[in-house]
PyMOL Python script that loads the backbone (N, CA, C, O; Angstrom):
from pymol import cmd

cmd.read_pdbstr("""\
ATOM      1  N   UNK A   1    -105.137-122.615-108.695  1.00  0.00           N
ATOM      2  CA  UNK A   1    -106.029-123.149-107.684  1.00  0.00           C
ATOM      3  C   UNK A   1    -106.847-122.011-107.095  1.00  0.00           C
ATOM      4  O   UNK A   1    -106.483-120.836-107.054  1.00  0.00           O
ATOM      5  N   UNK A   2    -107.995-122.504-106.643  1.00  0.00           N
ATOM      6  CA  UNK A   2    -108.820-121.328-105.941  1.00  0.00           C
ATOM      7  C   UNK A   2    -110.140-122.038-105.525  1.00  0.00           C
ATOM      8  O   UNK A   2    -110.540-123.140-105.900  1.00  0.00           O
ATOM      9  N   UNK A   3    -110.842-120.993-104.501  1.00  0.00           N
ATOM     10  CA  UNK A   3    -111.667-121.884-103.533  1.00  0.00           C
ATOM     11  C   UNK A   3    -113.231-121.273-103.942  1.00  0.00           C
ATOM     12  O   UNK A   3    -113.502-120.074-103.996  1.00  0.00           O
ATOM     13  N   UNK A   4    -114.105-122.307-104.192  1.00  0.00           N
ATOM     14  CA  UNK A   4    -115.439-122.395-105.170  1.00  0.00           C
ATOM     15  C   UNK A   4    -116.535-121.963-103.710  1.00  0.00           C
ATOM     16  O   UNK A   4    -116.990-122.773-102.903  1.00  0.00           O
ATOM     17  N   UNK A   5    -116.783-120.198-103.718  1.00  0.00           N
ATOM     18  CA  UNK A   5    -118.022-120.771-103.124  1.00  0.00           C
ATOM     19  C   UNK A   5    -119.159-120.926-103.687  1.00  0.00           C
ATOM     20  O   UNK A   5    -119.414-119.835-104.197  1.00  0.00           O
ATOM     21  N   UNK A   6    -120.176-121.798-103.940  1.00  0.00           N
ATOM     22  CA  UNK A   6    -121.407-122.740-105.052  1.00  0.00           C
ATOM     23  C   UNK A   6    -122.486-121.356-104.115  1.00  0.00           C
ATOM     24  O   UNK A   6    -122.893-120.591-104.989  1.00  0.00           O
ATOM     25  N   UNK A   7    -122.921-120.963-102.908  1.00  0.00           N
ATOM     26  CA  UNK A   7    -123.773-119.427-102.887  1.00  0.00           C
ATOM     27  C   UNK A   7    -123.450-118.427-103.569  1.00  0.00           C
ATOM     28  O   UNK A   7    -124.283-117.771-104.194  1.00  0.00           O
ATOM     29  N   UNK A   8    -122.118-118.146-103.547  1.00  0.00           N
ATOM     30  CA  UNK A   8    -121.965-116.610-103.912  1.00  0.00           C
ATOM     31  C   UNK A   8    -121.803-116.959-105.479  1.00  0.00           C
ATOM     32  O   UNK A   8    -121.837-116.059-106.318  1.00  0.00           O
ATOM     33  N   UNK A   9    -121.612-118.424-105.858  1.00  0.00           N
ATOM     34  CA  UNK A   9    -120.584-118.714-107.774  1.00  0.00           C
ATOM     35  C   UNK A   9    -119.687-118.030-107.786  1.00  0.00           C
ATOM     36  O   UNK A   9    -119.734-117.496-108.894  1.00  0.00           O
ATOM     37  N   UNK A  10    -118.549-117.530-107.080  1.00  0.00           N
ATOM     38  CA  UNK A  10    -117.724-117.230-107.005  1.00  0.00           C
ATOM     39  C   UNK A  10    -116.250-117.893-106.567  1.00  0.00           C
ATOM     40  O   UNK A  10    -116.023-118.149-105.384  1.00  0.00           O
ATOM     41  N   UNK A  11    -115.304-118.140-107.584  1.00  0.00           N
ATOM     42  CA  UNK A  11    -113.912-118.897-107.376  1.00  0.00           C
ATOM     43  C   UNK A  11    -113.346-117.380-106.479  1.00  0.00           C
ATOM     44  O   UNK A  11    -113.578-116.180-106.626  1.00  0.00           O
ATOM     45  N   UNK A  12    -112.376-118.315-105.366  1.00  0.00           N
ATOM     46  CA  UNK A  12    -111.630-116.629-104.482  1.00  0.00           C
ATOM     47  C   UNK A  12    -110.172-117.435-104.578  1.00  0.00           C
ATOM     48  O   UNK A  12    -109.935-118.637-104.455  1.00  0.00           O
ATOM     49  N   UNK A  13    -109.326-116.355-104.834  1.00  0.00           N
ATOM     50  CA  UNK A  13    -107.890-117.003-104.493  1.00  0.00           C
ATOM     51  C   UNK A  13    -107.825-117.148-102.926  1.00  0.00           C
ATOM     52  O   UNK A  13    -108.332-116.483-102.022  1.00  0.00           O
ATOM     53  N   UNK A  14    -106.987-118.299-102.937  1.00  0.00           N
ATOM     54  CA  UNK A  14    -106.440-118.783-101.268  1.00  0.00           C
ATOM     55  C   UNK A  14    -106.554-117.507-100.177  1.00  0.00           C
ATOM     56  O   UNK A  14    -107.112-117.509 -99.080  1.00  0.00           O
ATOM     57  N   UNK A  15    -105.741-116.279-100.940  1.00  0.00           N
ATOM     58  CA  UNK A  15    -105.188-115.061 -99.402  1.00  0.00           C
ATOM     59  C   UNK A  15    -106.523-114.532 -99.289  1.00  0.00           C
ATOM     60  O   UNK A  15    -106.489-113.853 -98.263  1.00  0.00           O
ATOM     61  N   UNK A  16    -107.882-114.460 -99.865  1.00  0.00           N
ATOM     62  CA  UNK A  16    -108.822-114.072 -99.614  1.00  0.00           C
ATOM     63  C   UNK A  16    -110.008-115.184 -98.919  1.00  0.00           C
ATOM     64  O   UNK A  16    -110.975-114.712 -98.320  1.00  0.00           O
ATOM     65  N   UNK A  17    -109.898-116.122 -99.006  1.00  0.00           N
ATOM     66  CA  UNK A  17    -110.769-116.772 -97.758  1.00  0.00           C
ATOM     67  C   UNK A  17    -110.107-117.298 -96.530  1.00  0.00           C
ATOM     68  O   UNK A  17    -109.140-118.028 -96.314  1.00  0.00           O
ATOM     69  N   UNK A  18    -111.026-116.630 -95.768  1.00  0.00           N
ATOM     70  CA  UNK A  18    -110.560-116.874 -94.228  1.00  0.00           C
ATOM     71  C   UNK A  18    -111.041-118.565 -93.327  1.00  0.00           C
ATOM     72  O   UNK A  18    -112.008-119.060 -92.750  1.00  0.00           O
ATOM     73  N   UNK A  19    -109.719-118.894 -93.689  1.00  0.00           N
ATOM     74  CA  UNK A  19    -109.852-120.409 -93.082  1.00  0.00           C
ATOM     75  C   UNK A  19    -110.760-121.604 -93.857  1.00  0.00           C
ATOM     76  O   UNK A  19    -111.223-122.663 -93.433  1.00  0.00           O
ATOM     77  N   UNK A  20    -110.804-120.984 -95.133  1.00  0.00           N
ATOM     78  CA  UNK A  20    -111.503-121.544 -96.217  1.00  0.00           C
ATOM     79  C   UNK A  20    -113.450-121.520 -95.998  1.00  0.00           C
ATOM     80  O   UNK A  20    -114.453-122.204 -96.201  1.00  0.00           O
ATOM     81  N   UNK A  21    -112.995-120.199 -95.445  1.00  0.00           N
ATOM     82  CA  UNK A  21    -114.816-119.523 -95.291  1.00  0.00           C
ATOM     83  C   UNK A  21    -115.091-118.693 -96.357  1.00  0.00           C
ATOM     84  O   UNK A  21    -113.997-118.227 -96.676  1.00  0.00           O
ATOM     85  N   UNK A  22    -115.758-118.343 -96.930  1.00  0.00           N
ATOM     86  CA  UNK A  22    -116.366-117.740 -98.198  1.00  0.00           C
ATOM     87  C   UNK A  22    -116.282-115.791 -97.861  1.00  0.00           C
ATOM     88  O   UNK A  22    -117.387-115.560 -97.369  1.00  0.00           O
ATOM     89  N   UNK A  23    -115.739-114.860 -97.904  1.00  0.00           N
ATOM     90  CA  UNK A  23    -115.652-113.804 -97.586  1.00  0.00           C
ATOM     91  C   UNK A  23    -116.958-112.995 -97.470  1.00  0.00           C
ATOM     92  O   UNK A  23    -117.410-112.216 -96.631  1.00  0.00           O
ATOM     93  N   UNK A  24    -117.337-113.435 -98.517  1.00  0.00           N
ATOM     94  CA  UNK A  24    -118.748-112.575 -98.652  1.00  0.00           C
ATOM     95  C   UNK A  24    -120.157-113.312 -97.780  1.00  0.00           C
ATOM     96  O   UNK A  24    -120.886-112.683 -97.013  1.00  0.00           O
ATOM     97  N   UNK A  25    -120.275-114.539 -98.071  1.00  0.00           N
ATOM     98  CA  UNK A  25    -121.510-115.168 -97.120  1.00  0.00           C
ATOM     99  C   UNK A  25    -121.165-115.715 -96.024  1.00  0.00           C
ATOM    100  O   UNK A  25    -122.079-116.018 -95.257  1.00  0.00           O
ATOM    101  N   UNK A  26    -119.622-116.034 -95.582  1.00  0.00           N
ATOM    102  CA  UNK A  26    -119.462-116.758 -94.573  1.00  0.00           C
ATOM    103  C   UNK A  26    -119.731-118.590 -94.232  1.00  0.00           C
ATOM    104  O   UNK A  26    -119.581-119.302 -93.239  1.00  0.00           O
ATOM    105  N   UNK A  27    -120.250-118.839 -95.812  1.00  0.00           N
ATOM    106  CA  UNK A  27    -119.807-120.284 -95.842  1.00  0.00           C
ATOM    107  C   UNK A  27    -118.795-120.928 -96.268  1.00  0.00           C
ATOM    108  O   UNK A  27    -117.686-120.423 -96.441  1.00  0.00           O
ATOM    109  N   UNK A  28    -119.135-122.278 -96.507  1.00  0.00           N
ATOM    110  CA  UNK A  28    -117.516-122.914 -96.758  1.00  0.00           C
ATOM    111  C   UNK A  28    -117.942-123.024 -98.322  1.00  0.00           C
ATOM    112  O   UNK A  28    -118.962-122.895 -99.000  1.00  0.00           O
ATOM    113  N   UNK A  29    -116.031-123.459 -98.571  1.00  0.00           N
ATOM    114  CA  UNK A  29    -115.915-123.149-100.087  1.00  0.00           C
ATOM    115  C   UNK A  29    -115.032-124.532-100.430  1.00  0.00           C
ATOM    116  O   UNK A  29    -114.340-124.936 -99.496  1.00  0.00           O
ATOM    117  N   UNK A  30    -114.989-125.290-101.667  1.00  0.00           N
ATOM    118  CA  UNK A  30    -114.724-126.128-101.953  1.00  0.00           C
ATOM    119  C   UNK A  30    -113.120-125.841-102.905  1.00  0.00           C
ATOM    120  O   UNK A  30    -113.108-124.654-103.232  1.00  0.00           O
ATOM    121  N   UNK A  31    -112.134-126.403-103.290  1.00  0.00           N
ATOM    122  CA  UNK A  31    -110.692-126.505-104.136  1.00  0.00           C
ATOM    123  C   UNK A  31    -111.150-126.765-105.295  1.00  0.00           C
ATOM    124  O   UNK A  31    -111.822-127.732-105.653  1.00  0.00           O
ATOM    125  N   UNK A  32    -110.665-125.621-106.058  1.00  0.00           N
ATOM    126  CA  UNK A  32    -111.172-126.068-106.905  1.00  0.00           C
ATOM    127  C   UNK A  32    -109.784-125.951-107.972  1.00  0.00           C
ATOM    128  O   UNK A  32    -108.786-125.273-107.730  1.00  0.00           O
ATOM    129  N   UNK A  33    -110.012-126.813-109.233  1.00  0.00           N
ATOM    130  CA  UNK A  33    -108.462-125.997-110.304  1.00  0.00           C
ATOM    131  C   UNK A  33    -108.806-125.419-111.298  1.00  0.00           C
ATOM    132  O   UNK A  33    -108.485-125.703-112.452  1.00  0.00           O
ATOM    133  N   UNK A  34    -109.610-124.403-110.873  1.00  0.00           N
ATOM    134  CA  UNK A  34    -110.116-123.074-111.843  1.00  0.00           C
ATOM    135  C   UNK A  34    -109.286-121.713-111.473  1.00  0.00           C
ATOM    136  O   UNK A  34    -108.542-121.549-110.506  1.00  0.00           O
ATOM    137  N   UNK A  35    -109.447-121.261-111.976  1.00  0.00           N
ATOM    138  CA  UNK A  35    -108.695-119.641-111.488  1.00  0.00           C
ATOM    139  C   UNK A  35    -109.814-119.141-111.200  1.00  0.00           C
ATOM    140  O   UNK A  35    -110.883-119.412-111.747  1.00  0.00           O
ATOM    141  N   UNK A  36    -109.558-118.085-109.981  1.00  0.00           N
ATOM    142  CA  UNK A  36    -110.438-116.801-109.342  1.00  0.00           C
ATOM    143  C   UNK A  36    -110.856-116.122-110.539  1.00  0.00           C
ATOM    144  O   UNK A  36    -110.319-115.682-111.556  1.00  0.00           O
ATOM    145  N   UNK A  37    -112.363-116.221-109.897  1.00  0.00           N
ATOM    146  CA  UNK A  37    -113.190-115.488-111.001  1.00  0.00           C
ATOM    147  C   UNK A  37    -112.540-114.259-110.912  1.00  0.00           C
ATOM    148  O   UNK A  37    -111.598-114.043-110.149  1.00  0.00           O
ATOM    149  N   UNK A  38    -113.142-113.261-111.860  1.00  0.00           N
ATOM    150  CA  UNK A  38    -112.311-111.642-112.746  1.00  0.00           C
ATOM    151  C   UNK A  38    -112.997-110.871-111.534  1.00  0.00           C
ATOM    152  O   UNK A  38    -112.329-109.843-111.424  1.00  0.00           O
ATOM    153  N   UNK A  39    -113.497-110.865-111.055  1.00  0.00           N
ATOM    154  CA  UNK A  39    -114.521-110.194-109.632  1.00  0.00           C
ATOM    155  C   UNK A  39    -114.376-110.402-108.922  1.00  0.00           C
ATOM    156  O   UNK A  39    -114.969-109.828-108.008  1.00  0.00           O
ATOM    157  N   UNK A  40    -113.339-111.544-108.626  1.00  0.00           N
ATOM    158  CA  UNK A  40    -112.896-111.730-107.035  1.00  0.00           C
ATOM    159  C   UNK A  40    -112.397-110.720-106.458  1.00  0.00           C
ATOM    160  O   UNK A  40    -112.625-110.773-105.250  1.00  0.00           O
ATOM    161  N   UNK A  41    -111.645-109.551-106.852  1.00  0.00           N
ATOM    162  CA  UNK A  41    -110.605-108.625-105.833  1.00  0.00           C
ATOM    163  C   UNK A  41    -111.623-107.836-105.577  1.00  0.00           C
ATOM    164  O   UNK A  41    -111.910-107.575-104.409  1.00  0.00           O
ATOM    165  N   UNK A  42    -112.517-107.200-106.899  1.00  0.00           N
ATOM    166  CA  UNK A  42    -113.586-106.250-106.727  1.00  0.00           C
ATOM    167  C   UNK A  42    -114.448-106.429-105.399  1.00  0.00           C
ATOM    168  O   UNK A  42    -114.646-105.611-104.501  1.00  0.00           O
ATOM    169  N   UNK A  43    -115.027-108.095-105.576  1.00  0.00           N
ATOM    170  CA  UNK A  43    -116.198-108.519-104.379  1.00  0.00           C
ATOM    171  C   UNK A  43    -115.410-108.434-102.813  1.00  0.00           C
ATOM    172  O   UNK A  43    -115.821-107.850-101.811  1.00  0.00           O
ATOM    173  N   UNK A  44    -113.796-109.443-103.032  1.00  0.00           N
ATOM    174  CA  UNK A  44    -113.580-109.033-102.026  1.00  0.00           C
ATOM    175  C   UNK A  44    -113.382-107.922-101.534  1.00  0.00           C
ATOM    176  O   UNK A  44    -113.649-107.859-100.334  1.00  0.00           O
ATOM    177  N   UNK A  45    -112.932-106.812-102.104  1.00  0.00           N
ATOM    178  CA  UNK A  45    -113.255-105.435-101.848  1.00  0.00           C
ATOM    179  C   UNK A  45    -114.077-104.812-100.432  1.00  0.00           C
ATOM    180  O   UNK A  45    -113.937-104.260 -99.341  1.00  0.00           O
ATOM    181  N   UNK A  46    -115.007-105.371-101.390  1.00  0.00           N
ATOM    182  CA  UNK A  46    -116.470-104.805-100.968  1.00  0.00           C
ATOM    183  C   UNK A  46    -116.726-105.639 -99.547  1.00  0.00           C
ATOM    184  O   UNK A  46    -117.066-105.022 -98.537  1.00  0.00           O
ATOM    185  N   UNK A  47    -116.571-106.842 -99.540  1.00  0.00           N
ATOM    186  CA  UNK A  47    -116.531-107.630 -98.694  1.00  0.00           C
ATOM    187  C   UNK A  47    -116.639-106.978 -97.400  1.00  0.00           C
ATOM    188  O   UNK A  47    -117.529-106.774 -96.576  1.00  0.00           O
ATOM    189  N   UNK A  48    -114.503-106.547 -97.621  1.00  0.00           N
ATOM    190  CA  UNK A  48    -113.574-106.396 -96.579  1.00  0.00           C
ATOM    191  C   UNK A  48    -114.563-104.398 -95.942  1.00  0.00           C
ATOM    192  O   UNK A  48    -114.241-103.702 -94.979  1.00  0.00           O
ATOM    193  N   UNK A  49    -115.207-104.251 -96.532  1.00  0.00           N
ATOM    194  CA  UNK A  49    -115.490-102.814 -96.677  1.00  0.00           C
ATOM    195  C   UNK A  49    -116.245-102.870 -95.942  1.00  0.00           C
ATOM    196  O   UNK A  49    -115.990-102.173 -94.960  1.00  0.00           O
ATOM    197  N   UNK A  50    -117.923-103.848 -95.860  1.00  0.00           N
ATOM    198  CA  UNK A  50    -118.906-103.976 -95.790  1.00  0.00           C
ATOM    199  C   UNK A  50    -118.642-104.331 -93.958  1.00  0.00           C
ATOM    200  O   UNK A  50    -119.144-103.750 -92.996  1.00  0.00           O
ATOM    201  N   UNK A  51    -117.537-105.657 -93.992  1.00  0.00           N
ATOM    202  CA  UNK A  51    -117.238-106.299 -92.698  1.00  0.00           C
ATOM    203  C   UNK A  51    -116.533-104.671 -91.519  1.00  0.00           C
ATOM    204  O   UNK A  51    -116.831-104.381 -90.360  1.00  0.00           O
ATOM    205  N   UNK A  52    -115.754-104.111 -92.312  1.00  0.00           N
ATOM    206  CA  UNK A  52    -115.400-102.858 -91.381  1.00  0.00           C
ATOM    207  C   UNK A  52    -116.449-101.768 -90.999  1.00  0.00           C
ATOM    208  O   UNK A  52    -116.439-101.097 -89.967  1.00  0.00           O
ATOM    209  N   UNK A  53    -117.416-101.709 -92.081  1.00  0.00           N
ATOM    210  CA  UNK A  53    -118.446-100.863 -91.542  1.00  0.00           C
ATOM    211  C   UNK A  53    -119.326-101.295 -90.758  1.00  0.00           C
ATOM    212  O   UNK A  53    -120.143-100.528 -90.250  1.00  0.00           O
ATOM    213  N   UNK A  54    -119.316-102.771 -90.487  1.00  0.00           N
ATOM    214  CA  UNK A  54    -119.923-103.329 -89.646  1.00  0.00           C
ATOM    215  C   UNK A  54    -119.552-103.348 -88.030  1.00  0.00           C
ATOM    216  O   UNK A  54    -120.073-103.108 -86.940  1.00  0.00           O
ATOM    217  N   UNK A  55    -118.498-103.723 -88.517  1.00  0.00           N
ATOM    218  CA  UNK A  55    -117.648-103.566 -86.815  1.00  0.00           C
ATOM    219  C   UNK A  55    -117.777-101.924 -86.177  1.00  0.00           C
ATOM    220  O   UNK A  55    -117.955-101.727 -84.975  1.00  0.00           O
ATOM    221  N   UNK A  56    -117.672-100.944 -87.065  1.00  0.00           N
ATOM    222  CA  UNK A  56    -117.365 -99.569 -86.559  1.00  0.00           C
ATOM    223  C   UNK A  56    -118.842 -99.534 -86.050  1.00  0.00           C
ATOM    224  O   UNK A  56    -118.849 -99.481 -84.820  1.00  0.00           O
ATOM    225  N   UNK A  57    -120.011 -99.545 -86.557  1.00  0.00           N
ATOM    226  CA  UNK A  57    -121.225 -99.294 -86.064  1.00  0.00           C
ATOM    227  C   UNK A  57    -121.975 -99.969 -84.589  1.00  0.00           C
ATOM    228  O   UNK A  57    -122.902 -99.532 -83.909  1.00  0.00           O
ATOM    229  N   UNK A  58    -121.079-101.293 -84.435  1.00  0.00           N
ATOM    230  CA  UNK A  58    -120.977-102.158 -83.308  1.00  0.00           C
ATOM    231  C   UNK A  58    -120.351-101.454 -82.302  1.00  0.00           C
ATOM    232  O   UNK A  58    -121.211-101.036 -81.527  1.00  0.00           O
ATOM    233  N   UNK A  59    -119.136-101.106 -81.936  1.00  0.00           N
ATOM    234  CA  UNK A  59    -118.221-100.684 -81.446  1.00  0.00           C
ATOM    235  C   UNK A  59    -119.352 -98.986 -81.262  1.00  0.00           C
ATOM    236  O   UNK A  59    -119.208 -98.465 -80.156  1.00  0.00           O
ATOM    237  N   UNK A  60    -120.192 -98.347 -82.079  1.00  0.00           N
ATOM    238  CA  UNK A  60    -120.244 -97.486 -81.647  1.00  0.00           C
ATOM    239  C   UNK A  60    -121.720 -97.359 -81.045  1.00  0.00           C
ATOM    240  O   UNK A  60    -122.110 -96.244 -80.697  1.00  0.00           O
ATOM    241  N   UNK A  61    -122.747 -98.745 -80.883  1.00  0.00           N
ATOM    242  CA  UNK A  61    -123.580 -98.827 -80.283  1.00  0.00           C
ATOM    243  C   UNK A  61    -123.428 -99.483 -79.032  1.00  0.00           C
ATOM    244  O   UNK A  61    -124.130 -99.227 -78.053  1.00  0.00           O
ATOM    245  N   UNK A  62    -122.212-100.612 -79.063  1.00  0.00           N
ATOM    246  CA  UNK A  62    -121.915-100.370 -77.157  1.00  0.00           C
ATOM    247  C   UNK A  62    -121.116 -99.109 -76.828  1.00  0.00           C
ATOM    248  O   UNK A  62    -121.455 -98.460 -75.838  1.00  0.00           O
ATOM    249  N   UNK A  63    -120.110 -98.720 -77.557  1.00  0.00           N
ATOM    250  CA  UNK A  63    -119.889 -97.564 -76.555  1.00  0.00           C
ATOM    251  C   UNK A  63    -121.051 -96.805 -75.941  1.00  0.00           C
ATOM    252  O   UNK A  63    -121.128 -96.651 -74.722  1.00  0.00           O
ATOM    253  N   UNK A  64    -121.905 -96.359 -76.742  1.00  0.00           N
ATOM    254  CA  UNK A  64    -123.173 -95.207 -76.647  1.00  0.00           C
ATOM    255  C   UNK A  64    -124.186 -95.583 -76.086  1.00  0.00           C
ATOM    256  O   UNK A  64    -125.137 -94.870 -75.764  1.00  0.00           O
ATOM    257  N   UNK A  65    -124.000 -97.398 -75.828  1.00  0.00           N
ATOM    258  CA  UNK A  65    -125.128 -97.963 -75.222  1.00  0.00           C
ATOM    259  C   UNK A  65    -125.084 -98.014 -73.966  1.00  0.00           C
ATOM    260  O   UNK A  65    -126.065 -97.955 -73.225  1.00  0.00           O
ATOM    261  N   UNK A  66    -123.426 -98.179 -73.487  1.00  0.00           N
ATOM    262  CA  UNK A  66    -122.773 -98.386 -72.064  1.00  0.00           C
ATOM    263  C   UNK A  66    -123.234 -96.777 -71.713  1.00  0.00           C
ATOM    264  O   UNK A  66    -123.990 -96.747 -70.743  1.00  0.00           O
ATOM    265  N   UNK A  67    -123.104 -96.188 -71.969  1.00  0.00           N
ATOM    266  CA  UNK A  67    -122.882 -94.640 -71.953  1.00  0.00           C
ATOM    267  C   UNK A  67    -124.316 -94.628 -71.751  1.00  0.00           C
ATOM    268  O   UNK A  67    -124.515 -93.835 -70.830  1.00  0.00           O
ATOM    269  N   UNK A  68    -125.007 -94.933 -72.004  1.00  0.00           N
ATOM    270  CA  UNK A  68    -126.376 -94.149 -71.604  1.00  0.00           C
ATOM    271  C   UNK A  68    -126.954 -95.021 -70.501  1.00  0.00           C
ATOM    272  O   UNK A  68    -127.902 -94.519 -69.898  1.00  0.00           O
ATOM    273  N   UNK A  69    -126.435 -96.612 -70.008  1.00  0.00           N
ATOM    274  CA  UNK A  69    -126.674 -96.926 -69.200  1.00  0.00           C
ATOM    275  C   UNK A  69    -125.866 -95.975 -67.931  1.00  0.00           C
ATOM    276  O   UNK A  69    -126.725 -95.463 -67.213  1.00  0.00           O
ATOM    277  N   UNK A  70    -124.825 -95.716 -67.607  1.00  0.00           N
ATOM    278  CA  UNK A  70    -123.961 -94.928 -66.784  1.00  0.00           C
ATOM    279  C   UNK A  70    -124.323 -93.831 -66.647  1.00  0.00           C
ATOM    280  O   UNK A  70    -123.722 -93.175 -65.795  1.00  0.00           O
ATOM    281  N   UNK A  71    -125.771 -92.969 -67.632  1.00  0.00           N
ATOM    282  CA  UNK A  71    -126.124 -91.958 -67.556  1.00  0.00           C
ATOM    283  C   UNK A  71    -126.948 -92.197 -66.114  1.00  0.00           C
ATOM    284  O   UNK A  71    -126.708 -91.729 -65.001  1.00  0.00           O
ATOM    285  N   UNK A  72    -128.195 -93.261 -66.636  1.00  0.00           N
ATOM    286  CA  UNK A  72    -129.157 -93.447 -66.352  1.00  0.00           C
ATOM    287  C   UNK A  72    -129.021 -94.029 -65.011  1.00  0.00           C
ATOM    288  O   UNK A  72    -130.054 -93.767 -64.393  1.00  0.00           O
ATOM    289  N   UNK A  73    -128.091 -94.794 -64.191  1.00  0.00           N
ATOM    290  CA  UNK A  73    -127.424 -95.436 -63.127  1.00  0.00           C
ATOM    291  C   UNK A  73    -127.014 -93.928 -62.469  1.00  0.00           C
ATOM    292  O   UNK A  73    -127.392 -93.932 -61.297  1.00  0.00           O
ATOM    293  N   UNK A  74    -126.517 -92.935 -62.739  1.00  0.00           N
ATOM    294  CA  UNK A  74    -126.239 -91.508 -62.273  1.00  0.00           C
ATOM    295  C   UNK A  74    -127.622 -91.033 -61.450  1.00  0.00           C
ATOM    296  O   UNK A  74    -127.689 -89.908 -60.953  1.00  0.00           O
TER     297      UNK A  74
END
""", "prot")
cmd.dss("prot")
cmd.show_as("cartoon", "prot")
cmd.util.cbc("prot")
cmd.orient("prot")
């Protein structure tokens, strides 16, 4: 079994979509009884990679953003 997302054409096994959201585009994905495509671990990979470098760059434009308001309030 594995979950079809029809944007990405990509089958993902179950432990890789979150709440049956598509890892990579963030849509929904349909049951399917195919096996995970051969690129699923690779994409999710990249996915899980892409989503952390995202958060770190967030996290480091409010810190730096708060921070220069607290300058500027000085």
């Amino acid at each position: 079994m594995s979950y079809y997302c029809s944007d990405c054409v990509v089958n993902w096994w179950p432990y890789q979509t979150d709440h049956g959201h598509c890892p990579m585009c963030g849509g929904g994905t349909v049951r399917s009884q195919e096996p995970a495509s051969d690129d699923a671990d690779t994409l999710h990979r990249i996915a899980r990679a892409e989503a952390a470098k995202r958060d770190a760059y967030a996290r480091f434009e409010l810190y730096y953003g708060e921070r220069e308001q607290d300058r500027r309030a000085a």
